[in-house]
N, C-alpha and C positions, 0 to 999 in steps of 0.2 A: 462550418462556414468555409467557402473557398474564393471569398475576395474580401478586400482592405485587407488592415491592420492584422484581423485577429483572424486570422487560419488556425488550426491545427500545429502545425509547424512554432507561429510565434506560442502560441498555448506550451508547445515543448520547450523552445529555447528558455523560457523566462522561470519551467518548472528546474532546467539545469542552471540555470541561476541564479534559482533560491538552495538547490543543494550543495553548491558548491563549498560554504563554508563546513556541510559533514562530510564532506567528501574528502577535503583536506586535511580535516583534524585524523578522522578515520586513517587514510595513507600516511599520513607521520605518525601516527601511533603504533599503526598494524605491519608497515614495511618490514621485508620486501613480499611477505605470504599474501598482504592485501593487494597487492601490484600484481601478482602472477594470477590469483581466482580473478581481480576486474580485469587482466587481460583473456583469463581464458571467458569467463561472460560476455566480455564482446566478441569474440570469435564467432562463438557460436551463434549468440543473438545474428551477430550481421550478414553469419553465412544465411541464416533461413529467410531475413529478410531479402536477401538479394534471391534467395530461389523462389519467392514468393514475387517479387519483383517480373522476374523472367517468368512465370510460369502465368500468372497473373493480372500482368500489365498493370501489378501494385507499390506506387510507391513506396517505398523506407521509409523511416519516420524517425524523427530526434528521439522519440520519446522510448528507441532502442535502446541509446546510452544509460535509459533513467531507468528501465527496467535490468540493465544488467549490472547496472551500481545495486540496486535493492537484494537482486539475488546474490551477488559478492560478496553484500556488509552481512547479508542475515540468515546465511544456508549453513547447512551445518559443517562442520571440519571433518577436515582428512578423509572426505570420500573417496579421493581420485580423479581423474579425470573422467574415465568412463562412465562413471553416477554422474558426476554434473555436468555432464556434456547430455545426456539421458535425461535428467532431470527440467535443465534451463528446457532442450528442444522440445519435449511435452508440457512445458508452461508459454513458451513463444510459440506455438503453432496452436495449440489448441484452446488455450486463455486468450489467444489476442487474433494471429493470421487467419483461421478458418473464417472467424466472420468478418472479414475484408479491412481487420487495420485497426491501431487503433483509435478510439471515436464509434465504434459499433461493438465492441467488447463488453459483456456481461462481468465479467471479472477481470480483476488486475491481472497480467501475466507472472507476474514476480509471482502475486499470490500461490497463483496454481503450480507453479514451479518449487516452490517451498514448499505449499502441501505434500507436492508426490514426492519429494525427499525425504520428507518426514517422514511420511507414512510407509513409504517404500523402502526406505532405510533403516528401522527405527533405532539400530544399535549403534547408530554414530553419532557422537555429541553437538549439540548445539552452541554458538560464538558465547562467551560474555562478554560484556563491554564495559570499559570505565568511563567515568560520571564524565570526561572533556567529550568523551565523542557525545554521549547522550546530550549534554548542554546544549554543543553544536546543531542537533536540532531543532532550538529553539528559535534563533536566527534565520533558519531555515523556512520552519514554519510561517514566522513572521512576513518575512519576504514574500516566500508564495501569496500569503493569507492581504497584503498589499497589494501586490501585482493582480491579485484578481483570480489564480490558480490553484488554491489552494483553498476549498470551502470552509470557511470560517465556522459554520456552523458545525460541523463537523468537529472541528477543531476545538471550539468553545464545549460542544454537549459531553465531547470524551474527557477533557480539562475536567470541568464541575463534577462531572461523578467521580474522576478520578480523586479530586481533591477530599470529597466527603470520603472516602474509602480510606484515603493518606489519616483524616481527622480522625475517623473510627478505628483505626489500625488495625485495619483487615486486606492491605496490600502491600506485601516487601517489596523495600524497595529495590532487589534484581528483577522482580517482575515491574515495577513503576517503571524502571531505566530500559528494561526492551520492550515493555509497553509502546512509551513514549517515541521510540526508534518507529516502531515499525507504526504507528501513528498518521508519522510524518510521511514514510517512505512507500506504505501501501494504501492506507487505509483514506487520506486525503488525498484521494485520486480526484480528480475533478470528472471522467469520465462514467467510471465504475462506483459513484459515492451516491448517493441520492439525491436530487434535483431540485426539487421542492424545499422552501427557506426549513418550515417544521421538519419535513422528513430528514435533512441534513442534523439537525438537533440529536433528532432522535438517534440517528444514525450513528453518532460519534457515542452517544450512552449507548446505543447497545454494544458497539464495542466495549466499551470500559465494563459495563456490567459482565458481558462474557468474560474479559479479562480476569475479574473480581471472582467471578462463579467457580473458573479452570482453578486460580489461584489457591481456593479454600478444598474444594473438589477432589481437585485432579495430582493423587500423587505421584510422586516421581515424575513430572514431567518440567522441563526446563523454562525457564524462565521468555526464550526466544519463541520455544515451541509451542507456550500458553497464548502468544502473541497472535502466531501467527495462524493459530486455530481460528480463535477469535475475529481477526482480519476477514478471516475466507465466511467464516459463518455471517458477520456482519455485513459483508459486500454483497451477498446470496440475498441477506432478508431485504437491502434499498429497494428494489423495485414495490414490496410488501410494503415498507414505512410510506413512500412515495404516495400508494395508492389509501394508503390511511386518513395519509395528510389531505388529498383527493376529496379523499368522503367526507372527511370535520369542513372544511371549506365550501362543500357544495349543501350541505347541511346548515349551517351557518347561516350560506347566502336564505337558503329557501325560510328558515326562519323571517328572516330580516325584511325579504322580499315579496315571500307568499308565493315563488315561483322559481326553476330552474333556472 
């Protein structure tokens, strides 16, 4: 959309303040290590935005700030600068800038920026976090999931399975708590999430399900790093769920109607 109210732009300002309450707890718990990675995250984010700008004739976008808090709170430690300066600019250029910004993005940038850390790294640990910053994205959640930015259903389909999972105790809870993070922070994109009211349902279960799957599965791998597999696998399948929901729908009518 590029007139009234709802641009792009207001769509960012309103997702930085729905974050703003993990963003705070997160810097007063993690200072001064969390102050120096979100400042080195915007550096870099803002430098490619602005050579994407100039090279381009593509504007910046809020939604830089939001992607370089995601990469901050949930990349792994003690790479150095050279890996996540490496890292962030192969998840902002090629997750988000190549195809012209984002709003045209197939996947989250944070996402893809995480994966290639992971993958690219794999012998450097991943963050833990304690139960006040996880909380904090409750609020968070909530906020977006009012203001209108944050897919509800989404939110809801990963909630419900998560919670059967909690009742059958087949999910620890270090994996429940950077589940839930990275939930908020990647996986409830409103761009890169599925579009469609079912496909968004679906959507947030196959997260938790992948989560659930890595969790019983996948040994030795960390708690962030189950997350954020998960995240990147589930934002790859929306267009699939999308086209699901498509076909029950169109199915449905011709039932009902006898006609396309």
């Amino acid at each position: 959309m590029i007139r009234g109210l709802w641009n792009r732009e207001t769509v960012a300002a309103m997702l930085l303040a729905a974050y703003l309450p993990l963003a705070v707890f997160w810097l007063w718990l993690n200072a001064p290590e969390a102050l120096a990675r979100l400042g080195l995250s915007l550096l870099v984010v803002g430098f490619w935005h602005l050579v994407f700008m100039l090279l381009r004739a593509q504007p910046p976008s809020l939604v830089g700030l939001i992607t370089a808090f995601a990469i901050a709170v949930l990349a792994p430690v003690d790479l150095g600068v050279f890996r996540m300066v490496l890292g962030i600019s192969f998840g902002v250029v090629m997750g988000e800038l190549v195809f012209g910004g984002w709003g045209r993005n197939v996947v989250n940038p944070a996402t893809v920026a995480l994966s290639f850390l992971g993958f690219g790294f794999p012998g450097f640990g991943w963050p833990t976090f304690d139960a006040p910053v996880v909380w904090a994205a409750i609020p968070a959640a909530l906020i977006g999931a009012a203001f209108g930015v944050m897919p509800i259903g989404v939110l809801a389909g990963a909630g419900l399975v998560a919670l059967g999972a909690v009742l059958a105790g087949v999910l620890p809870e270090p994996v429940l708590l950077a589940s839930g993070l990275a939930l908020v922070l990647l996986v409830a994109d409103p761009v890169t999430s599925a579009a469609t009211s079912l496909g968004r349902w679906l959507n947030g279960a196959l997260y938790a399900a992948l989560v659930i799957l890595f969790a019983q599965g996948w040994a030795g791998a960390a708690p962030v790093q189950i997350a954020v597999a998960a995240a990147l696998l589930s934002s790859l399948a929306a267009p699939l769920l999308d086209e699901a929901a498509l076909t029950l729908w169109i199915a449905r009518r011709r039932r009902r109607h006898g006609r396309s």
